[in-house]
N, C-alpha and C positions, 0 to 999 in steps of 0.2 A: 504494500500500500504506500504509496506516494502521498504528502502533503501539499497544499497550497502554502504559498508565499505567506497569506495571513496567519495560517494554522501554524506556520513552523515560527513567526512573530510573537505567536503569541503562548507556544506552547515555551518557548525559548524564555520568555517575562518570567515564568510556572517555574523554570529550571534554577534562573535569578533568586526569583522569591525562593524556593528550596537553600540555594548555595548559603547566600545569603545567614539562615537561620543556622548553618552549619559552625559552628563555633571553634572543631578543628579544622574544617578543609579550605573556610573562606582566605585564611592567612598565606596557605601552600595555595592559593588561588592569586591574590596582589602579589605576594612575594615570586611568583613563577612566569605571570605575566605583565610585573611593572604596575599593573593599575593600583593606583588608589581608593581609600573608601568613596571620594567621593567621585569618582569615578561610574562607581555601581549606581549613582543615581544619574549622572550626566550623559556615560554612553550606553545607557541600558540598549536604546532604543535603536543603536545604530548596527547592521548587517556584520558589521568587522567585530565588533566587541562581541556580538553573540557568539560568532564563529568562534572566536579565541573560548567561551567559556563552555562551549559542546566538547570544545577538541580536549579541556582539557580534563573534563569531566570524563570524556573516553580516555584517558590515559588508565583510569582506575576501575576495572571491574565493580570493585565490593560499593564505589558510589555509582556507578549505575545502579548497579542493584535498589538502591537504598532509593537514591531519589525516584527512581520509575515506580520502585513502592509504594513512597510516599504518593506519589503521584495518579496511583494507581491506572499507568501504562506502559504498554506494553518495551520490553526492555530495547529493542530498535528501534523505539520511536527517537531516541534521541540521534542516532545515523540519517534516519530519516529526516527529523528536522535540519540536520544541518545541511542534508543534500538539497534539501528547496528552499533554503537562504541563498541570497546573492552574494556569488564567489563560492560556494557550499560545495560543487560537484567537483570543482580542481582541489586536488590533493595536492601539498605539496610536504613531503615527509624531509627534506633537504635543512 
């Protein structure tokens, strides 16, 4: 199942709010990719920041897990979301 543009916008906010409440991963989250707190509220909204916070959220199993729990969806929704964000579908592992 593939997402729209707006579904993976706004499933990605869902991922934010989860990180967010995360009290040890949100630190390995600014600390890994530069952002600051207030960051999470400035570029919540922008294509590039979500990407950075899908990718890095797949770096770790046991938090997919957790958050698509919480979330209660399914555990490749978050490949999904980030494959129908803009720039989503190019990989670059470099």
């Amino acid at each position: 199942m593939s997402l729209s543009r707006d579904a993976a916008e706004v499933f990605s906010l869902n991922v934010l709010g989860w990180l967010v409440g995360q009290d040890e991963i949100v630190p390995v989250f600014l600390g890994a990719t530069g952002a600051s707190e207030s960051d999470l509220h400035t570029e919540a909204g922008k294509p590039e920041f979500m990407l950075s916070m899908l990718d890095f959220l797949m770096m770790n199993d046991e938090w997919i897990i957790a958050c698509c729990d919480e979330l209660r969806v399914p555990y490749e929704r978050i490949g999904q979301a980030r494959q129908a964000l803009p720039g989503g579908a190019e990989m670059s592992w470099t």
